[in-house]
C-alpha positions as CSV (number, residue, x, y, z in Angstrom):
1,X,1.3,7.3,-27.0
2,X,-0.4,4.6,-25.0
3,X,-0.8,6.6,-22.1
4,X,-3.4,7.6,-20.1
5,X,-2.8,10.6,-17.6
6,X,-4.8,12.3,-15.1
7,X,-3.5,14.8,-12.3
8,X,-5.6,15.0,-9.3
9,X,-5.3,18.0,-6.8
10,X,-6.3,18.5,-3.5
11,X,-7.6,21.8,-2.0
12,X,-4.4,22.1,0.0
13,X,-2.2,22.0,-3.0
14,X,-1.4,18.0,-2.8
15,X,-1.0,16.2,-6.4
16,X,-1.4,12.8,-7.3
17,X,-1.6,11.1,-10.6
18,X,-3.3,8.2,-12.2
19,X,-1.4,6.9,-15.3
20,X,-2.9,4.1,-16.9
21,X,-2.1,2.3,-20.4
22,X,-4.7,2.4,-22.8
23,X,-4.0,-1.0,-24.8
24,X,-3.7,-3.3,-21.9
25,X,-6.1,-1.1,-19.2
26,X,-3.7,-1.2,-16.7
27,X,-3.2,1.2,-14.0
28,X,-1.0,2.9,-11.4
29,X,-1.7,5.9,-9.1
30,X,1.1,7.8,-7.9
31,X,1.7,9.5,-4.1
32,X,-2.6,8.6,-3.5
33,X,-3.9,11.3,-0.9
34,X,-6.4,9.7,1.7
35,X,-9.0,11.7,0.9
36,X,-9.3,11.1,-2.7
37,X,-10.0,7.6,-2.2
38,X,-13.5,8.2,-4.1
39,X,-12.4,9.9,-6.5
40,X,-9.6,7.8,-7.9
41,X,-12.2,5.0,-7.8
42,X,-14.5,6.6,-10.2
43,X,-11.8,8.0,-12.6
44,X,-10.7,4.6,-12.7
45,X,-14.5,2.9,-13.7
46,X,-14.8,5.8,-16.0
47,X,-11.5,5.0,-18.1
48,X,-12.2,1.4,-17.7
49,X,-8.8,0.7,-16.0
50,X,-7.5,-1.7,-13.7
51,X,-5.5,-0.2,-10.8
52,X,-2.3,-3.0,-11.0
53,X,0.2,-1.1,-8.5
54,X,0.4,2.0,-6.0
55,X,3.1,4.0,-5.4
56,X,4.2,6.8,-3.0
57,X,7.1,8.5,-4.3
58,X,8.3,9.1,-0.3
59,X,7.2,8.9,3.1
60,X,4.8,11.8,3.0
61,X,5.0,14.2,6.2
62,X,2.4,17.0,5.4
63,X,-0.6,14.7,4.2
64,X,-1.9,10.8,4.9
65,X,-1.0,8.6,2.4
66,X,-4.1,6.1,1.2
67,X,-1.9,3.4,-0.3
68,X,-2.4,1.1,2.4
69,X,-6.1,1.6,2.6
70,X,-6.4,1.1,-1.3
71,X,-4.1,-1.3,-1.1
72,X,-6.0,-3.7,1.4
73,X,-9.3,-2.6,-0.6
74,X,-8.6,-3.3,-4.0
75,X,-6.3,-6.1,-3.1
76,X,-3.0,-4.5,-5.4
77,X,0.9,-4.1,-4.5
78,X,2.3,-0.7,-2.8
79,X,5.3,0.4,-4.5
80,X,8.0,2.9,-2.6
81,X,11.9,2.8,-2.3
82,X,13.9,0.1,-0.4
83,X,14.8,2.5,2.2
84,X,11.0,2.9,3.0
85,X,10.4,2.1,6.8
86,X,6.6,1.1,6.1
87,X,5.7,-2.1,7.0
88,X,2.8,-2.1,4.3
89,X,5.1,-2.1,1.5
90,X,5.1,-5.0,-0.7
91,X,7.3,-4.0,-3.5
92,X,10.5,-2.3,-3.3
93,X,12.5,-0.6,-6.2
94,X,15.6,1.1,-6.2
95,X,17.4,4.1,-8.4
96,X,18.0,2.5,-11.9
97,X,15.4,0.1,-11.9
98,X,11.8,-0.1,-14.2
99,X,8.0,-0.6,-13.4
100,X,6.5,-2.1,-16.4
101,X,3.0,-0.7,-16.8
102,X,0.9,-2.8,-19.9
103,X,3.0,-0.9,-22.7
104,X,4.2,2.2,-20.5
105,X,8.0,1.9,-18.8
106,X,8.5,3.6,-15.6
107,X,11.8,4.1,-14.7
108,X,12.9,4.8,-10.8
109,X,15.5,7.5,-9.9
110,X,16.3,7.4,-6.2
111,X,16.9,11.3,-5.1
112,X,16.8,11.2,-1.3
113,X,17.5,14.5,0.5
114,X,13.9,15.3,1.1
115,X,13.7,12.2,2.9
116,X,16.2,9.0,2.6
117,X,13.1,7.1,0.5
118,X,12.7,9.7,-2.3
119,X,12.0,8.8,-5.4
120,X,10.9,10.1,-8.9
121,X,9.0,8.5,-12.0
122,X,10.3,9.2,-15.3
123,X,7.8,8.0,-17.8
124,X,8.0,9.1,-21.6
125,X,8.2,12.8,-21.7
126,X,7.4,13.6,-18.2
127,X,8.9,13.6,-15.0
128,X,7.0,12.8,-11.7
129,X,9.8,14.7,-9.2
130,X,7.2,14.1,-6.0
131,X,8.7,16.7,-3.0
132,X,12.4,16.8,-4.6
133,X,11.3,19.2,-7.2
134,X,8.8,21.4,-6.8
135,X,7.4,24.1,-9.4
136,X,9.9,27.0,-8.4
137,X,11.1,25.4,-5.5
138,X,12.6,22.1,-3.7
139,X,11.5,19.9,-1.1
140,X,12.5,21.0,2.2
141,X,15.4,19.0,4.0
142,X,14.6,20.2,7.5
143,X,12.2,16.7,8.5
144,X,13.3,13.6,9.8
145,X,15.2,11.9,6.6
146,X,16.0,15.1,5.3
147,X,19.8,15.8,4.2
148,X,20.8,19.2,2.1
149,X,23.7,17.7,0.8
150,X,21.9,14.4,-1.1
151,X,19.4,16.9,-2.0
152,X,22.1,19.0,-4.2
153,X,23.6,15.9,-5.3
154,X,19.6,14.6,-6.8
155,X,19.0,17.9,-7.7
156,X,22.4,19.0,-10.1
157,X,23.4,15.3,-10.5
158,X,20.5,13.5,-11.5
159,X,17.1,15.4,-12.3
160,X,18.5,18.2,-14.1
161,X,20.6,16.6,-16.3
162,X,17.5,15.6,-17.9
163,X,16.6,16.6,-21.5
164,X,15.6,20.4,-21.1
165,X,12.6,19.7,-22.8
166,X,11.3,17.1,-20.0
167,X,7.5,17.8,-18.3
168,X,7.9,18.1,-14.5
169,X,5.0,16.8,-12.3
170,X,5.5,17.3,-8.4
171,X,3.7,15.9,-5.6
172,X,2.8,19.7,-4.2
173,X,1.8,23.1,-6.2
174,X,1.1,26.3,-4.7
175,X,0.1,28.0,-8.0
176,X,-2.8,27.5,-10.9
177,X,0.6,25.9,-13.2
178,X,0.0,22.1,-13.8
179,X,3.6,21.3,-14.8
180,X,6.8,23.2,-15.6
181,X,10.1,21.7,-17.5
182,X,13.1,21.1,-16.7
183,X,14.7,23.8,-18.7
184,X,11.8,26.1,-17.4
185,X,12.9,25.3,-13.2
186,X,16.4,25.9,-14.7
187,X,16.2,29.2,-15.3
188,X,13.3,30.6,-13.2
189,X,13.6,28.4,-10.0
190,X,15.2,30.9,-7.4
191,X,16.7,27.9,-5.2
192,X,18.3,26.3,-8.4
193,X,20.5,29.6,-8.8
194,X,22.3,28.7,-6.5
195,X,24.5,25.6,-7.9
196,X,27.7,25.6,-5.6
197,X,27.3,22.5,-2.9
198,X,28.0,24.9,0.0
199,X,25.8,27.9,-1.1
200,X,23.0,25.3,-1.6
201,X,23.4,23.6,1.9
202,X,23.4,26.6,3.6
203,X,20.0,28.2,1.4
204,X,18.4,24.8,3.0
205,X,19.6,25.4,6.7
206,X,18.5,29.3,6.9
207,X,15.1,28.7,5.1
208,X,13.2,28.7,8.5
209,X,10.1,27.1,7.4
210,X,7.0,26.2,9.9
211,X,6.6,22.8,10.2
212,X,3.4,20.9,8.3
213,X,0.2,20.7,10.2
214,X,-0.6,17.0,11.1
215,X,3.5,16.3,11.1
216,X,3.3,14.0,14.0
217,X,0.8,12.4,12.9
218,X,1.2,12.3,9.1
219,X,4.4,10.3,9.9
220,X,3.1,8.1,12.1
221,X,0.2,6.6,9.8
222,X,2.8,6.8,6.9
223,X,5.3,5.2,8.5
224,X,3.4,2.5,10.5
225,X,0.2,2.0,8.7
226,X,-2.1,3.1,12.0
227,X,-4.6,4.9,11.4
228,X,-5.8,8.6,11.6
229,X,-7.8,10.0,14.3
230,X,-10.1,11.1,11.3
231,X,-10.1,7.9,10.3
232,X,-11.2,6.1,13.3
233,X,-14.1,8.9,13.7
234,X,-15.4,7.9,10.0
235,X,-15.6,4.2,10.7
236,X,-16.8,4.6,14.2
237,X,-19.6,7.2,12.6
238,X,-20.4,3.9,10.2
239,X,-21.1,1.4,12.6
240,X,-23.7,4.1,14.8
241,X,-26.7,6.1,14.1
242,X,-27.5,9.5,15.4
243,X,-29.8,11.5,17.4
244,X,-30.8,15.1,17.0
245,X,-30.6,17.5,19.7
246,X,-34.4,18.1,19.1
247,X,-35.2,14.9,19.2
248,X,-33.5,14.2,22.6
249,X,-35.3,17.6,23.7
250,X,-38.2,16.4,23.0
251,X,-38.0,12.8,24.2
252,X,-37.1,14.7,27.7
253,X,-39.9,17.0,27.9
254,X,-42.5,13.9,26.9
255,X,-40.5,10.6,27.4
256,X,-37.4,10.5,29.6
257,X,-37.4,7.2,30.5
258,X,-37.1,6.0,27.3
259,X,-33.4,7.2,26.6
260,X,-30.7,7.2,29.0
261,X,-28.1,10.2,28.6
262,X,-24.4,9.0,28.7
263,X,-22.2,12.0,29.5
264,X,-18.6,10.8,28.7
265,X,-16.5,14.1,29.2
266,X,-14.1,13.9,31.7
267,X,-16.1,14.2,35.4
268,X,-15.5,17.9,36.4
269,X,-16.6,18.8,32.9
270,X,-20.0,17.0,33.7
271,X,-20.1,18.6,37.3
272,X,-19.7,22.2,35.4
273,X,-22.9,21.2,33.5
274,X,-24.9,18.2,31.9
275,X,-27.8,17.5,29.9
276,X,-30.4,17.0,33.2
277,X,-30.7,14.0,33.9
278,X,-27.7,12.4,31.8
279,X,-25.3,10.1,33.6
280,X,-21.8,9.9,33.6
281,X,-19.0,7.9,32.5
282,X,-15.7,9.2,31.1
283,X,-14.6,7.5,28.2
284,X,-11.7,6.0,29.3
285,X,-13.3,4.5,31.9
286,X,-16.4,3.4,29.4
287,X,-15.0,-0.4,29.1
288,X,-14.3,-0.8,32.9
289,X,-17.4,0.5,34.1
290,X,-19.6,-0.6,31.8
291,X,-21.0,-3.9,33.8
292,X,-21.9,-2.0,36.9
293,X,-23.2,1.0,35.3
294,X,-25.3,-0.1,32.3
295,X,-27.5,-2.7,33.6
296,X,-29.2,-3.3,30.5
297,X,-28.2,-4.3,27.3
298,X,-31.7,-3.3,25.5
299,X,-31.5,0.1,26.8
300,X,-30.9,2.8,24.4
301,X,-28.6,4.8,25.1
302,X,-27.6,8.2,23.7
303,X,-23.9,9.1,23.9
304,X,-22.7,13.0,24.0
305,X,-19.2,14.6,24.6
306,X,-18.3,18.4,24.0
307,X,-18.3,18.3,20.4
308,X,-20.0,14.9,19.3
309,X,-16.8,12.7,17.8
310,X,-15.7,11.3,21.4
311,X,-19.0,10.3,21.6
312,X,-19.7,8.9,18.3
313,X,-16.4,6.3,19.3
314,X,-18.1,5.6,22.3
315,X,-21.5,4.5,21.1
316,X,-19.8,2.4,18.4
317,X,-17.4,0.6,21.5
318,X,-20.9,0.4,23.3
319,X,-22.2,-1.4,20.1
320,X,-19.3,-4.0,20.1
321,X,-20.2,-4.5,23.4
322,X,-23.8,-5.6,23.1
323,X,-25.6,-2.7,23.2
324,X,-27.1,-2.5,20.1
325,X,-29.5,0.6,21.0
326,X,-26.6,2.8,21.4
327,X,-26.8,6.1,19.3
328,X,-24.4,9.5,19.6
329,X,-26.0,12.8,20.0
330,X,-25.9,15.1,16.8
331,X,-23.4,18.3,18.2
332,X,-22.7,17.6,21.3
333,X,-22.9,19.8,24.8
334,X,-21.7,23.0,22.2
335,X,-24.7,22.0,20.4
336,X,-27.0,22.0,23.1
337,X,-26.1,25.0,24.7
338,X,-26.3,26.7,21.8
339,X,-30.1,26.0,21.2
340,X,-29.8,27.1,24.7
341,X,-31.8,23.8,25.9
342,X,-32.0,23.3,29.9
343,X,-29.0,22.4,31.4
344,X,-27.6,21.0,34.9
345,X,-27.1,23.2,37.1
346,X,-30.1,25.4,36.1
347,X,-28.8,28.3,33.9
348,X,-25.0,27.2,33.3
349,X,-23.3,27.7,30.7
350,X,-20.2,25.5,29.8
351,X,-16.7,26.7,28.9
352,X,-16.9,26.3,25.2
């Protein structure tokens, strides 16, 4: 076979999958998890493949998708269903239709009911059934897209009328399997038991799950292409260097004048108690105020908030803004209370 396969997990169970061919070096990776981005990179340089397409076999509500990011990056294609709302797509399939990869054929099922834009890969002897088929279980049909009854119609109508023998791959495991078969999630899976239409639909309306962490904002980076919170803290803490709380202790004690603190927590925060001698502007007010409080551009100025990532976007906006000495303070106020360093007023202690 001319394929190359790798399956990638993350800690929280997420799987994604880097299929290349080996004759023509071309590759594809398969529901990319944002936090992988490194990794995927290297696997690639190590096999010597060329990444030619990505593709996220839905519109992921549980984890950020790094499609568009590779995408942008490594200048290649995204690849999801028609009915995909995100504007980053650039390539649309459908059910029936084939991805040629170098010598490998990648066929398209459409099998919405997890959400409308499901899809699954069949490639040579393997299946790659994203949330529609787990191992032992099914996607859930209770998020936005979700539908029971197009579920039980992918499910008993299309994937498992595979050949028994087929490999399934999903985008999620919750156990140490790598894969399972078709014939295997026919007679183990406890939700496939169940094979009338009604008795399935109404398994999927009383399963009561809780909802995914991150669901609000999982779907709207996924669906729109904005960016994470976590994401705007990495590239913020790019574009700034740092300061130690001993350092700024110290540079108190023998140098004050050579740092000015910027305190921008919200204004009864600051009254509760500051670094002494640390000024104050909230950072939503950090743009207007900026002119009449910060004087001088060749100051430098150390940032802090309560736990050091406000902070960290602030001294990067001060940055954009022309002040170029602008640093963030390396743990925050919890930080500096906790190496119980002076405070204002004498002897307070913040509400952590």
């Amino acid at each position: 076979m001319a394929m190359i396969f790798h399956q990638l997990a993350t800690q929280r169970g997420c799987q994604s999958y880097l299929i290349g061919c080996s004759h023509q070096r071309s590759a594809i990776i398969i529901d990319p998890e944002l936090s992988m981005q490194d990794n995927y990179r290297a696997l690639l340089n190590k096999e010597g493949l060329r990444l030619h397409y990505l593709l996220d076999t839905h519109t992921h509500a549980d984890h950020f998708s790094a499609s568009q990011t590779l995408a942008r990056q490594l200048q290649v294609p995204v690849i999801m269903h028609r009915n995909s709302p995100a504007p980053f797509v650039t390539f649309h399939v459908d059910d029936g239709e084939m991805i040629r990869l170098g010598e490998l054929k990648l066929e398209i099922i459409h099998t919405p009911g997890h959400t409308e834009d499901s899809i699954c890969i069949l490639i040579a002897d393997r299946v790659l059934t994203g949330d529609t088929l787990l191992l032992g279980g099914t996607g859930r049909s209770d998020l936005p897209g979700g539908d029971p009854a197009k579920l039980y119609n992918s499910l008993f109508n299309k994937l498992l009328l595979l050949p028994p023998e087929t490999q399934v791959y999903p985008a999620h495991i919750y156990s140490d399997k790598k894969y399972t078969t078709i014939a295997s999630e026919l007679l183990n899976n406890r939700r496939l038991q169940i094979t009338g239409r009604s008795a399935f639909i109404k398994q999927m309306n009383t399963l009561n799950l809780d909802m995914p962490d991150h669901l609000t904002e999982a779907l709207r980076t996924n669906l729109s292409g904005g960016k994470t919170v976590a994401s705007l803290l990495a590239e913020a803490a790019e574009k700034v260097p740092f300061m130690s709380l001993r350092e700024v202790a110290l540079k108190l004690k023998t140098e004050p004048q050579a740092i000015l603190l910027l305190d921008v927590r919200e204004t009864d925060q600051f009254r509760r108690g500051h670094i002494p001698g640390a000024i104050n502007i909230p950072r939503g007010q950090l743009e207007l105020q900026v002119n009449s409080q910060l004087t001088n551009p060749t100051q430098r100025i150390v940032t802090y908030c309560q736990f050091g990532k406000i902070s960290t976007l602030a001294a990067a906006t001060l940055k954009e803004l022309g002040f170029d000495r602008a640093v963030a303070l390396d743990g925050g106020y919890n930080g500096w209370l906790e190496m119980d360093y002076p405070v204002e007023p004498a002897g307070h202690n913040d509400e952590v």
